[in-house]
Structure formats: structure tokens, C-alpha cells
PASEBA-1860 file (N, C-alpha, C; in nm, 3 decimals):
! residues 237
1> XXXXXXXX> -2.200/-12.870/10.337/-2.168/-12.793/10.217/-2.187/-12.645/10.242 ~ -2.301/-12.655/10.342/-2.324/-12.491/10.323/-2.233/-12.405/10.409 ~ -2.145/-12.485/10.528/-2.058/-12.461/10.652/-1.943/-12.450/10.580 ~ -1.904/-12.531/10.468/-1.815/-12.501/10.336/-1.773/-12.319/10.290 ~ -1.910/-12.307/10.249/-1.930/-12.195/10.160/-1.904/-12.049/10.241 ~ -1.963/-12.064/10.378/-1.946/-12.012/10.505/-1.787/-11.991/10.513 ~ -1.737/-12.095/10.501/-1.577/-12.081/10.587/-1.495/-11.995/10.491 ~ -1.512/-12.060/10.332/-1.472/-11.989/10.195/-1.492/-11.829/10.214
9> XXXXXXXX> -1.588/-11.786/10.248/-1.612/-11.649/10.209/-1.568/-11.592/10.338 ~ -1.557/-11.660/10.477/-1.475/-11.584/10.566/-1.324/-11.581/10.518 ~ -1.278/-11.645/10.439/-1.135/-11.639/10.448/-1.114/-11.548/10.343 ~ -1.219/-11.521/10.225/-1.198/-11.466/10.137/-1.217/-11.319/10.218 ~ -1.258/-11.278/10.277/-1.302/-11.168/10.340/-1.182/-11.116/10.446 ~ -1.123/-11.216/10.512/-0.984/-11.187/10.586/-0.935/-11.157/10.469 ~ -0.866/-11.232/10.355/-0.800/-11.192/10.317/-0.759/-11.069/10.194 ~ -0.873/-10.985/10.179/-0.920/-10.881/10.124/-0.923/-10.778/10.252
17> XXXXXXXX> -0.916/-10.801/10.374/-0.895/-10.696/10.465/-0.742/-10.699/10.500 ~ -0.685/-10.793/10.471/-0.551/-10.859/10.501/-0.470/-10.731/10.370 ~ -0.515/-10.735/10.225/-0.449/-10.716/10.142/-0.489/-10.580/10.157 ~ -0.601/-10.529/10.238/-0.642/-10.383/10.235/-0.586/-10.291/10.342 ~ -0.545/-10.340/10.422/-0.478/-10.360/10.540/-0.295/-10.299/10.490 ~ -0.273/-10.434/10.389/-0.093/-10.426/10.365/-0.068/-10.249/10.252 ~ -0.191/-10.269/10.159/-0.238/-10.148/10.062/-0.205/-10.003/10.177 ~ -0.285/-10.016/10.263/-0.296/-9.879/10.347/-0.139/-9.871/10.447
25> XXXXXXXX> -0.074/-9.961/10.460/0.059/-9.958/10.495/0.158/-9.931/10.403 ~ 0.131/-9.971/10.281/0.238/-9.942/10.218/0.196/-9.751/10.115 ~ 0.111/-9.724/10.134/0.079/-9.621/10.113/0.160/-9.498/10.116 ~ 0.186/-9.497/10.232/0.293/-9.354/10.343/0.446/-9.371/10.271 ~ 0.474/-9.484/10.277/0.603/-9.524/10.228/0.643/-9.487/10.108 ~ 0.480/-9.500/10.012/0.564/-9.462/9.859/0.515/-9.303/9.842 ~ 0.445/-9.226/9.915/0.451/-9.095/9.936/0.597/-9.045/9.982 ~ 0.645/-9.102/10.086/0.803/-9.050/10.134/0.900/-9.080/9.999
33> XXXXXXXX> 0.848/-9.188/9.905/0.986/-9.177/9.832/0.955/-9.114/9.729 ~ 0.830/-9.085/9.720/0.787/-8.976/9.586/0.823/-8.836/9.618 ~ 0.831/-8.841/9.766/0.844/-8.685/9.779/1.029/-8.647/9.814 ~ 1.087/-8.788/9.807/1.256/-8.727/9.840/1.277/-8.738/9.733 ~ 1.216/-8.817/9.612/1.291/-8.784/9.468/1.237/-8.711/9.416 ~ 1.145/-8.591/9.410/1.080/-8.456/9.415/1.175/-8.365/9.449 ~ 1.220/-8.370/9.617/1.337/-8.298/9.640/1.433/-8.296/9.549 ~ 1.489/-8.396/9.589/1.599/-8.460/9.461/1.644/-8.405/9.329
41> XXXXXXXX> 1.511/-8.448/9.265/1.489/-8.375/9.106/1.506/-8.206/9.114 ~ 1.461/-8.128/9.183/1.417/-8.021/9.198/1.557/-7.928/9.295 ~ 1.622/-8.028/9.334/1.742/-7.962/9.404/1.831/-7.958/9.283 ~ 1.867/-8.049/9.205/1.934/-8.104/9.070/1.914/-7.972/8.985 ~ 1.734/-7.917/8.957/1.730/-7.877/8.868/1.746/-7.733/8.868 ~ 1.732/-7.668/9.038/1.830/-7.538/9.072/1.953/-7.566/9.072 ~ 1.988/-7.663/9.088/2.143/-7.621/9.040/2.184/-7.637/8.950 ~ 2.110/-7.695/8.836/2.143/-7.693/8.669/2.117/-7.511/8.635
49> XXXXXXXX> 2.015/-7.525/8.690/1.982/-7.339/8.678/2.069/-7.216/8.721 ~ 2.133/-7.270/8.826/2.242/-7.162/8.881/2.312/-7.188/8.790 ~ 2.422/-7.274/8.792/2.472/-7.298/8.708/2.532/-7.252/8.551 ~ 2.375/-7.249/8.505/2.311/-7.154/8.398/2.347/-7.013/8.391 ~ 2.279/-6.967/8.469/2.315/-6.842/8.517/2.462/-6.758/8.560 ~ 2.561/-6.876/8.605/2.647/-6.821/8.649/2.742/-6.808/8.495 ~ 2.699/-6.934/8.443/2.777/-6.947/8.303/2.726/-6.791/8.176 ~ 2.639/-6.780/8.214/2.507/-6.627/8.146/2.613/-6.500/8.198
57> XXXXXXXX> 2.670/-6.514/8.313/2.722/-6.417/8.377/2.842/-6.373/8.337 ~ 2.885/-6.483/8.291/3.043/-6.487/8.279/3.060/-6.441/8.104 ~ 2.938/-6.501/8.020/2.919/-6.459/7.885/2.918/-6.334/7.877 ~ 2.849/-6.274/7.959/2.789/-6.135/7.964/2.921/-6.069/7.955 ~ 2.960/-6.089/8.098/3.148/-6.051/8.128/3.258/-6.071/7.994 ~ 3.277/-6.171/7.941/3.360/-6.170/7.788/3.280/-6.104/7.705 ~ 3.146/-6.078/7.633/3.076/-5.976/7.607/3.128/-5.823/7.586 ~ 3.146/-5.811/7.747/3.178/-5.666/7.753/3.338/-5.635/7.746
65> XXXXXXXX> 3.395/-5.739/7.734/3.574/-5.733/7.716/3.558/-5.730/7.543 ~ 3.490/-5.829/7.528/3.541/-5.799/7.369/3.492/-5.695/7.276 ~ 3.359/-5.639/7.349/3.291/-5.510/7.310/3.452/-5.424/7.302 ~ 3.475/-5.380/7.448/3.598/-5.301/7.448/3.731/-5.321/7.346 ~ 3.722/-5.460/7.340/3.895/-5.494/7.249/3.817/-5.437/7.107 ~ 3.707/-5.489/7.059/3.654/-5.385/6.926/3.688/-5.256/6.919 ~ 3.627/-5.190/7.007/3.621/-5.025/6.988/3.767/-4.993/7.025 ~ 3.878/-5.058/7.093/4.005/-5.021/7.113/4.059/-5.089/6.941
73> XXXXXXXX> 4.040/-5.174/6.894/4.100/-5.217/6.744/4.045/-5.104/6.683 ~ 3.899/-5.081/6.658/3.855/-4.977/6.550/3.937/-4.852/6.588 ~ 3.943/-4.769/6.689/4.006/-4.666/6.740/4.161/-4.669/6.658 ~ 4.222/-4.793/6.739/4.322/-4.802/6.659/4.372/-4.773/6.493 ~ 4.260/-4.907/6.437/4.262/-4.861/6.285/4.228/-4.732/6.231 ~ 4.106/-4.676/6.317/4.109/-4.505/6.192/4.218/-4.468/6.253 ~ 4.285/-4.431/6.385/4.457/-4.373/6.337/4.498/-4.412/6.242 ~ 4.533/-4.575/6.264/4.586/-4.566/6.099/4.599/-4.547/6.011
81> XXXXXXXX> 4.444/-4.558/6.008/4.391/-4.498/5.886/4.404/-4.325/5.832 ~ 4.431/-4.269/5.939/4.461/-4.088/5.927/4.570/-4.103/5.905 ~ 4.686/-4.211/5.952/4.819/-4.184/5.943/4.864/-4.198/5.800 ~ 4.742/-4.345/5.739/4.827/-4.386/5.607/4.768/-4.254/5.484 ~ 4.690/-4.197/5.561/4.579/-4.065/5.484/4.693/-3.964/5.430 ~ 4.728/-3.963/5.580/4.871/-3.831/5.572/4.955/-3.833/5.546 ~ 5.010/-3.994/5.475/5.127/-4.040/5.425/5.113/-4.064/5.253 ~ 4.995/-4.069/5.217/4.904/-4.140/5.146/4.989/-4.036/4.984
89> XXXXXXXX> 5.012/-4.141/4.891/5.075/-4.111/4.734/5.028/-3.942/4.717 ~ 4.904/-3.924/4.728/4.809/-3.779/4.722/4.896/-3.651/4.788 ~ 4.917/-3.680/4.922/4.965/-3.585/4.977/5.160/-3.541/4.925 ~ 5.188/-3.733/4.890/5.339/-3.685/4.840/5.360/-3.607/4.709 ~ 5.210/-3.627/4.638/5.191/-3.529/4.516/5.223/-3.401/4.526 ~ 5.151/-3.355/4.659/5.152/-3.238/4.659/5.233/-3.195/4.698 ~ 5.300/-3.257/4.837/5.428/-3.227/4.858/5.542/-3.185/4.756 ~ 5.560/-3.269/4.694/5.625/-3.328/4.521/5.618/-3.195/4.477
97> XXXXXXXX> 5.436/-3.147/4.455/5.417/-3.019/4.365/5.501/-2.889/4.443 ~ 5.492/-2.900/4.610/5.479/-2.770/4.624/5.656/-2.781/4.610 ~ 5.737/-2.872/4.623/5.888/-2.865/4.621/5.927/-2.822/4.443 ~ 5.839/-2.852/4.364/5.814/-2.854/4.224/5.867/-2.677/4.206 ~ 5.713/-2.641/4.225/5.708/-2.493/4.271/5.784/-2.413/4.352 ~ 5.862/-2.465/4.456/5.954/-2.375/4.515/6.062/-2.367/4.437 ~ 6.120/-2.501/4.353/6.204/-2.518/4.250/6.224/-2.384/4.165 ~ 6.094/-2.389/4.109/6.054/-2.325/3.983/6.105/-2.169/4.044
105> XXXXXXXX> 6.031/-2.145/4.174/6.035/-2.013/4.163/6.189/-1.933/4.221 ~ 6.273/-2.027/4.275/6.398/-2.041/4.302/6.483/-2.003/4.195 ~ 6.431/-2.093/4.085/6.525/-2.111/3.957/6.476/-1.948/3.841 ~ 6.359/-1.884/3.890/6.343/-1.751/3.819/6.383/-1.672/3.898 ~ 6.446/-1.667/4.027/6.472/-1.568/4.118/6.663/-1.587/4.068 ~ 6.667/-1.663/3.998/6.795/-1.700/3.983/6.783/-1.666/3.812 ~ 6.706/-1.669/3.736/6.708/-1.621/3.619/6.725/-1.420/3.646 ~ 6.645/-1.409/3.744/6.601/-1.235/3.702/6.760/-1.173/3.764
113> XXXXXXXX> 6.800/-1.236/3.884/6.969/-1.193/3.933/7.026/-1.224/3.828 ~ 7.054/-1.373/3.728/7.134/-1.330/3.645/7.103/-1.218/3.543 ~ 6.983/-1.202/3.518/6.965/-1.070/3.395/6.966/-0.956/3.435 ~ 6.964/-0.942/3.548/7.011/-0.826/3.607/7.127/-0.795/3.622 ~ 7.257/-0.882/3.664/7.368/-0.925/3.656/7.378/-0.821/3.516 ~ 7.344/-0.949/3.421/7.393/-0.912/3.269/7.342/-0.747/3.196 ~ 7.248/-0.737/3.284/7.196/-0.575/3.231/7.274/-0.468/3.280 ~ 7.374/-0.522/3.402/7.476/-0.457/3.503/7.570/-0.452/3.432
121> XXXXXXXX> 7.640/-0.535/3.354/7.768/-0.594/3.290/7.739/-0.522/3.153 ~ 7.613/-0.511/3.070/7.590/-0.444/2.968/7.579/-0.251/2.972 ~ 7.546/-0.222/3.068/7.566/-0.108/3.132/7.685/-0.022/3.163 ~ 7.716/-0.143/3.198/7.876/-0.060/3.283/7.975/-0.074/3.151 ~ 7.935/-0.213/3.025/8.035/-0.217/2.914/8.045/-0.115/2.813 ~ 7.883/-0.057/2.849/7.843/0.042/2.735/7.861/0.154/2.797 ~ 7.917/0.214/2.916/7.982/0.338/2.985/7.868/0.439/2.973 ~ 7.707/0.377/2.912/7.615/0.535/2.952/7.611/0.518/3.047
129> XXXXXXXX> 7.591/0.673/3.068/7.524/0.693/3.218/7.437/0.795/3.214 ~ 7.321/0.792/3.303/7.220/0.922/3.304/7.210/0.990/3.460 ~ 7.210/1.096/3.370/7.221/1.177/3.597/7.084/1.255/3.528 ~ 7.047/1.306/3.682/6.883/1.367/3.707/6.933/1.493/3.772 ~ 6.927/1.615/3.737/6.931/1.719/3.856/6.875/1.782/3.862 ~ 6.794/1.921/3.956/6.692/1.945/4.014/6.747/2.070/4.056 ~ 6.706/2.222/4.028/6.753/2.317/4.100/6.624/2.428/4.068 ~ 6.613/2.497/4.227/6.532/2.569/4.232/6.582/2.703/4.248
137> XXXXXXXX> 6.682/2.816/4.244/6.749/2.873/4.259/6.626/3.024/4.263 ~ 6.541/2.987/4.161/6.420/3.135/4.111/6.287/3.071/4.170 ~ 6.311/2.962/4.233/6.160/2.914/4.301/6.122/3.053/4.416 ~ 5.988/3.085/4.486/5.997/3.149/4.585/6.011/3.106/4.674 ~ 6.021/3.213/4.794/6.048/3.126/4.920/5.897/3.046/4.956 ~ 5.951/2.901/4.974/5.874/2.801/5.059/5.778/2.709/4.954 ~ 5.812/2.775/4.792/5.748/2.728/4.696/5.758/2.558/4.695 ~ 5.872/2.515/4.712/5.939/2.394/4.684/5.848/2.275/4.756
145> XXXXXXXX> 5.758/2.165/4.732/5.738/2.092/4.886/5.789/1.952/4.835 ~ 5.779/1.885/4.727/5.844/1.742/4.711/5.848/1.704/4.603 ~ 5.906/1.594/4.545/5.953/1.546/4.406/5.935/1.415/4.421 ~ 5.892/1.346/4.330/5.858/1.228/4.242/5.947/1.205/4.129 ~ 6.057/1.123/4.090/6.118/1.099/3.967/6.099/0.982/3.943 ~ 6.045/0.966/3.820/6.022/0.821/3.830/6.086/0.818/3.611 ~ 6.175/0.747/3.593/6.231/0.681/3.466/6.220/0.550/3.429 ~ 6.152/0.568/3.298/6.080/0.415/3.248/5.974/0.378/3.303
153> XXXXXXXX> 5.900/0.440/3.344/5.763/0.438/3.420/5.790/0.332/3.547 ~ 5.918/0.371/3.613/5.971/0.282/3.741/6.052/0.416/3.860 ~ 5.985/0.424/3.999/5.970/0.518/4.061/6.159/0.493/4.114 ~ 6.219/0.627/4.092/6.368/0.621/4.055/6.438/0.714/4.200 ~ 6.339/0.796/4.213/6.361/0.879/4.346/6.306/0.975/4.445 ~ 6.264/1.002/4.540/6.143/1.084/4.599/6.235/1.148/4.686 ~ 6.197/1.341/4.750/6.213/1.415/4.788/6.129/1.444/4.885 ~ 6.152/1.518/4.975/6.071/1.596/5.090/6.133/1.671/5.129
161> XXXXXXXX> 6.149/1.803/5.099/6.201/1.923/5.134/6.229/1.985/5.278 ~ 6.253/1.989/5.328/6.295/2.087/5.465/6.315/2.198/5.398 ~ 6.279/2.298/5.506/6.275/2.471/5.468/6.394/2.503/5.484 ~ 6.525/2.428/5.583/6.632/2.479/5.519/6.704/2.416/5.409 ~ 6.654/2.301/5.338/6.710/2.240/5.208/6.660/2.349/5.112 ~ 6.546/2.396/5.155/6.457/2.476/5.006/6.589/2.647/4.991 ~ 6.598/2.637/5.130/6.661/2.782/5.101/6.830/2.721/5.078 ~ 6.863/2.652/5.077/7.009/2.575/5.029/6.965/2.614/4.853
169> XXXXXXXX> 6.851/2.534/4.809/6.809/2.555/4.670/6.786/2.647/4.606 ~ 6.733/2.776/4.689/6.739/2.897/4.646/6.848/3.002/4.626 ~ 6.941/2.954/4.728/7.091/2.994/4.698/7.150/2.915/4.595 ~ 7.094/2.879/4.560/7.200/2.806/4.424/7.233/2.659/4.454 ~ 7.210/2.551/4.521/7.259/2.479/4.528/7.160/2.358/4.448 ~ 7.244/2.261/4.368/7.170/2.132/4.308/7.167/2.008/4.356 ~ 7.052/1.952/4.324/7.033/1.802/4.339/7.052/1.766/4.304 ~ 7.137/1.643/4.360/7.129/1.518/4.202/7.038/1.439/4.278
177> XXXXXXXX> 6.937/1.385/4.193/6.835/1.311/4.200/6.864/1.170/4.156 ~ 6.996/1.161/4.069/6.982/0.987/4.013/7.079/1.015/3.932 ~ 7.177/0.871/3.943/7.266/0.851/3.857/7.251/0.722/3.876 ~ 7.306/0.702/3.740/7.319/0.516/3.698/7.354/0.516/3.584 ~ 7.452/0.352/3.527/7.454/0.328/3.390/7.307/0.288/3.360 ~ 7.345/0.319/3.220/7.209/0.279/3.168/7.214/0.211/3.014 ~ 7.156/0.134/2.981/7.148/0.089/2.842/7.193/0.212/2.748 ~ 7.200/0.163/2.643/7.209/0.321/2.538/7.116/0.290/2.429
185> XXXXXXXX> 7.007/0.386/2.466/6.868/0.393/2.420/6.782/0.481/2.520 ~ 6.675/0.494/2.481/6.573/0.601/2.469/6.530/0.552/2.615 ~ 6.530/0.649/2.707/6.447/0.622/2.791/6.365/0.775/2.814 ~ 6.264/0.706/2.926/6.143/0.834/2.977/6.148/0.837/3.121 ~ 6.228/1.009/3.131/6.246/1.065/3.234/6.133/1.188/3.312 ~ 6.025/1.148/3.441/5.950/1.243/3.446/5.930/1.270/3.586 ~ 5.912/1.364/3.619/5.939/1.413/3.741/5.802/1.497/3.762 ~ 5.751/1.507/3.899/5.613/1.513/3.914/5.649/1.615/4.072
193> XXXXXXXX> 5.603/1.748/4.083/5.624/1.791/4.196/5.599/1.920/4.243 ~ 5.628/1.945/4.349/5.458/2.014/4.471/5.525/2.167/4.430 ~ 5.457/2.237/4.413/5.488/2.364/4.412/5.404/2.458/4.425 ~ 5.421/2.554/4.598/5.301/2.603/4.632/5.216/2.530/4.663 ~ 5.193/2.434/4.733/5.041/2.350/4.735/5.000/2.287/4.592 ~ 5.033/2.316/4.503/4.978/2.253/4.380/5.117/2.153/4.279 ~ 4.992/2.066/4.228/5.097/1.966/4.200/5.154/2.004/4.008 ~ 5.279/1.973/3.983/5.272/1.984/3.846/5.405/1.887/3.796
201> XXXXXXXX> 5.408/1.880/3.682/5.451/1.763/3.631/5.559/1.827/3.489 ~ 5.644/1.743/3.469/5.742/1.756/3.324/5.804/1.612/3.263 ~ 5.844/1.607/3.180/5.908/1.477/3.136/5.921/1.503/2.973 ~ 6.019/1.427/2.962/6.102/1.384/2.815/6.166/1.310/2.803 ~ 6.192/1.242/2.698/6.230/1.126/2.657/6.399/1.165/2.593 ~ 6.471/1.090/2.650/6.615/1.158/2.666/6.708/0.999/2.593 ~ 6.785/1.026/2.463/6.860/0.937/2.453/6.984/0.900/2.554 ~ 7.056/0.792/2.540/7.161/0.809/2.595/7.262/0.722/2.481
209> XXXXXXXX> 7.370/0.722/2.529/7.486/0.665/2.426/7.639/0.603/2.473 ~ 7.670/0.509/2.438/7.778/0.460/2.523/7.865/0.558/2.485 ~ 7.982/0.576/2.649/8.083/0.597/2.700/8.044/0.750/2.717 ~ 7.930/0.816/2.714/7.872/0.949/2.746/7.753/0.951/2.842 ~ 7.790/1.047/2.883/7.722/1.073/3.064/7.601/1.161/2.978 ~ 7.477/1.180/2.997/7.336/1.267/2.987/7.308/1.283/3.071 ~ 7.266/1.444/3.061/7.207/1.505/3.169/7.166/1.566/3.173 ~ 7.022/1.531/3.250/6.887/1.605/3.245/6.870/1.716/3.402
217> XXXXXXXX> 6.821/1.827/3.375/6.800/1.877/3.425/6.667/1.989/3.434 ~ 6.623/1.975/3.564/6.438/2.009/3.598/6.497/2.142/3.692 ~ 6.444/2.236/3.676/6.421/2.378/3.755/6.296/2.443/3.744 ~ 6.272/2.480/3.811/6.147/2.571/3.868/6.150/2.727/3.793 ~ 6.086/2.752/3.701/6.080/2.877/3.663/5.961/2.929/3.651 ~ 5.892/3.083/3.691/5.801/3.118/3.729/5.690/3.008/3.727 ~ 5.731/2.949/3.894/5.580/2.861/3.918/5.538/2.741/3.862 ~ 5.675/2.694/3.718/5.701/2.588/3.665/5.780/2.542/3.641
225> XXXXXXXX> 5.792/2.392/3.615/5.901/2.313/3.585/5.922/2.273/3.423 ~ 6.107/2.356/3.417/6.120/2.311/3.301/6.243/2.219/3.296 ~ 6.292/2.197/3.221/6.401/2.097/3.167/6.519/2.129/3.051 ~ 6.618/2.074/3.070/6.723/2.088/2.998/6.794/1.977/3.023 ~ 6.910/1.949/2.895/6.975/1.847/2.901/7.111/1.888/2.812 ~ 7.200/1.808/2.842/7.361/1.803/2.762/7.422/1.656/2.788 ~ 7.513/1.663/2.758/7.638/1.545/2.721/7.730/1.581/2.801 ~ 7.815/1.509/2.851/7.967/1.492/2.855/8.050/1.357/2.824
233> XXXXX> 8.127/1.348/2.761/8.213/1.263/2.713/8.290/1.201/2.808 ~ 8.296/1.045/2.827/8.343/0.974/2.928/8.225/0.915/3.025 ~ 8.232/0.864/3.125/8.174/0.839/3.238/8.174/0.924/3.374 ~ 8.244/1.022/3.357/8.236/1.105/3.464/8.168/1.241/3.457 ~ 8.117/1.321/3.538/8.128/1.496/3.526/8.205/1.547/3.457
END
């Protein structure tokens, strides 16, 4: 029995070195396959990562295209937007106004020619006429220097003497200063002028009358200007 118990526990003992034995053999083996599916996993999971990355890259890249197609659309639209600005109801207003206004002032430049016209036609129907004449014959020598005529408080004719016009004037010769038809009614004839360095002045208020010529006349007498006037019958001298 006891050679029994003996044999039992040798075999139990082989075979616990037997199984400790197969343990330490199979050991290495499941290290090699733990460590190629390590590789494995880890090769897989850089290239899920590149991958990643390359796809990151390419986002980035459409990113910066469509950044650009934005700022080329916005660019676009404010032109438009200036164009439809400058086209825009507002500006045809004004346009509108300023053609309005050129209208307007067209159509009074065309009122004042015709009333001028008609003040021409009323003038010439009513045959006055007013003449201006001017003689210095008793002026001294060199007295004479320039004339101002101005009728209806509207500047009608200006002088500047030459020293041989003055001595033409001192021999006797006259100016006519102004002729025109004229309404027949009252106008104001005044004449303003240099004598000697100093300035002096005359005027009167002179009817006129259809189909008769008036005529005023300014001379220089000691150192002043006086005036006279007459008629003649018709439209002529």
C-alpha cells in the first residue's frame, strides 16, 4: 500500500513537471503572436491616422478655395451693388430733375428772346427813337478823359478819349453815343464823365413819342456838363 502511494505521487509529480514543462513552451509562442498583432493593430492604426490627415489636408485645401470663391462673390456683389446704386430710381430723380431744370431754363431763355423779339417789333412799330450826343467843342485842351452813358439805369455806352479824338471834339466835331428805337415813354438818360481828373455827372429824364426821333444832347461848358434836347419828326435826322 505504501509502494502504492509512492508510485501515485511520482506520477503525480512527472506529471506537473510534464504540464510545467508544456506551460514554459508554449509561453514564447503566445508572446510572438501578441506581439505581431501589436504590430498589426498599430500599423492599421497609422494608417487610419495618415489617412486622417491627408483627408485634414485636402479640407484645409477646399477651405481655402471656397474662402476665395466668397470674397470673389462678395467683391462681385458690392459692384453690383454700386452699379444698381448708380442706376438706382434716386439718381434717375435727379437726373429727371436736372433735365427738368435745363427744360425750364431753356424754355425762359426762349421766353426773354421772344419778349425781346416783341419789345423789338413794338419799337420799331412805334417809330421812337432816342439818339445821345456828346460835344466838347469849349472843353479845354486835354480836359476830356471818358464817358459813362448809361439809360434806364442799364450801361448804354462807354468812351475813352484819345488826345487826337479830344482835339477832333474841340474843333467841333460830335458824338453820337446811342441810338435805338425805344418804347414811347419816359426814360432816364445819364451820363457820368472825367473832366480834368475829376469826375462829374448829368442826367434827365427825357420823353419819347412814336414816329419822332429825341435828342439829347451833353456838352462840356466851363468845366461842366450840361444838356439839351429837341425832336424831329419821322425816324430819321
Amino acid at each position: 500500500m505504501r509502494s502504492f502511494r509512492v508510485h501515485a505521487f511520482v506520477l503525480a509529480a512527472a506529471a506537473c513537471a510534464a504540464a510545467a514543462s508544456a506551460a514554459a513552451a508554449q509561453q514564447p509562442a503566445d508572446t510572438t503572436s501578441m506581439q505581431q498583432a501589436y504590430q498589426e493593430r498599430r500599423g492599421e492604426l497609422l494608417k487610419d491616422l495618415q489617412t486622417t490627415q491627408d483627408s485634414l489636408g485636402s479640407l484645409r485645401a477646399q477651405r481655402v478655395r471656397l474662402e476665395a470663391r466668397i470674397d470673389n462673390v462678395l467683391a462681385q456683389s458690392t459692384e453690383a451693388r454700386a452699379q444698381q446704386l448708380l442706376l438706382s430710381g434716386d439718381l434717375n430723380a435727379l437726373l429727371q430733375l436736372d433735365a427738368v431744370l435745363a427744360q425750364a431754363q431753356e424754355n425762359m431763355n426762349v421766353q426773354r428772346d421772344r419778349m425781346l423779339a416783341l419789345g423789338d417789333a413794338v419799337r420799331k412799330r412805334s417809330g421812337a427813337v432816342l439818339v445821345v450826343l456828346f460835344r466838347a467843342d469849349s472843353a479845354p485842351q486835354g480836359a476830356v478823359g471818358a464817358l459813362q452813358l448809361s439809360i434806364d439805369d442799364a450801361a448804354a455806352a462807354t468812351r475813352a478819349y484819345t488826345a487826337s479824338m479830344v482835339t477832333a471834339l474841340r474843333q467841333g466835331a460830335v458824338d453820337e453815343l446811342y441810338r435805338s428805337e425805344m418804347l414811347p415813354t419816359v426814360h432816364s438818360v445819364q451820363l457820368q464823365a472825367t473832366l480834368a481828373g475829376q469826375s462829374v455827372s448829368q442826367g434827365l429824364n427825357v420823353q419819347t413819342a412814336p414816329n419822332v426821333v429825341t435828342y439829347v444832347q451833353f456838352s462840356v461848358q466851363d468845366g461842366k456838363v450840361g444838356s439839351t434836347t429837341w425832336t424831329s419828326a419821322g425816324t430819321a435826322p
